[in-house]
N, C-alpha and C positions, 0 to 999 in steps of 0.2 A: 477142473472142468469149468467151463464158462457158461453164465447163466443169465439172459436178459429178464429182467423184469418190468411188466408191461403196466404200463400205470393207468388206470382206467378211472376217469371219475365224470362227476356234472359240471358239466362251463356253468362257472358264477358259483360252487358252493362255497368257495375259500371266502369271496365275498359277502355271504348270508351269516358268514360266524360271526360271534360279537369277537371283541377285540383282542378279549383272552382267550378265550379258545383258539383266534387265529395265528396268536402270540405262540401258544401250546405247538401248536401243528409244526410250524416254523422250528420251536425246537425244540424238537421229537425229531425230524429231519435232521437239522446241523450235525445234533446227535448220533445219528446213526451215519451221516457221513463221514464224520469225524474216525466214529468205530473202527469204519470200512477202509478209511483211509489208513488209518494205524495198525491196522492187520496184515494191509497191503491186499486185501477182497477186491477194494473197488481199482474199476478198471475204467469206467465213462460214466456219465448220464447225460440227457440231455431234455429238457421241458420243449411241448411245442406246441404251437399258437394254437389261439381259439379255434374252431371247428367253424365258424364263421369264414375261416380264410382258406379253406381246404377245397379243393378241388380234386373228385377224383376221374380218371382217365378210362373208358375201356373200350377194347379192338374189338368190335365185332364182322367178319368179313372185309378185313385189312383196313375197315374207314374206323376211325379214335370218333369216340364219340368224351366231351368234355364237361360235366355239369359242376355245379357249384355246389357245394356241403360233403360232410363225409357218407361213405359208400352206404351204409345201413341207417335207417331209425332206429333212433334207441336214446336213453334219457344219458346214458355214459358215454364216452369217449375218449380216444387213445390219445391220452395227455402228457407219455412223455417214457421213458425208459431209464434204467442205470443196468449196466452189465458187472457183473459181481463174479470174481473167480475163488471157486470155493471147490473142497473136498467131496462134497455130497449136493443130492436134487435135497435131503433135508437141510441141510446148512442155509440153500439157497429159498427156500421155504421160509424157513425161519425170520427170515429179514425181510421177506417180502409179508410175512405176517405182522411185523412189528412197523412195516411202512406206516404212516399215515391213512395214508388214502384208502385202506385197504377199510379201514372204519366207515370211510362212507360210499365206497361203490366195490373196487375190484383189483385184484392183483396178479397178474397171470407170470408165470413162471416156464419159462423155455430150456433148453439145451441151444447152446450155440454150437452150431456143428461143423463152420466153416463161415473163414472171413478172408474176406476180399481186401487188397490193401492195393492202394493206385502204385503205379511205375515210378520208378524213381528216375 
């Protein structure tokens, strides 16, 4: 089964750690990718830009209305994903417990239920 995990944290904490600690985070990651990769679990990830750069879109009565920042207030934000194919929701659990990031904001854990792949 396939499982995204959603990486939630605060634009700018990676930069508030001193240097060891940031050193740590770094590899605590490599880490666990390396894991994921040699199990053959990981499947993707991918980091995304500041929340500065985010625009979100929505229809109301068929006119797009377009503003600047992401959708909600909130001190976290959706900073990035890896998809993990694993045996169980706890396997998939697990690793998103041992994330980093999960120590300073949030780690949310899905079922991918269906993926869309372009035409070849």
């Amino acid at each position: 089964m396939k499982y995204m995990l959603l990486i939630h944290n605060r634009p700018g904490y990676v930069g508030e750690l001193s240097d060891a600690d940031r050193e740590a985070l770094m590899s605590e990651v490599e880490a666990i990718m390396k894991e994921l990769t040699a199990s053959g679990e990981f499947v993707r990830g991918e980091a995304l830009a500041d929340p500065s750069a985010t625009r979100t879109v929505k229809v109301r009565d068929g006119v797009p209305a377009v503003t600047d920042g992401p959708f909600i207030e909130a001190k976290e934000h959706f900073a990035g994903h890896i998809i993990v194919d694993v045996d169980s929701l706890e396997r998939a659990t697990e690793i998103a417990a041992r994330w980093p990031d999960a120590k300073y904001a949030a780690m949310e854990v899905r079922e991918v239920i269906h993926v869309s792949e372009p035409e070849a």
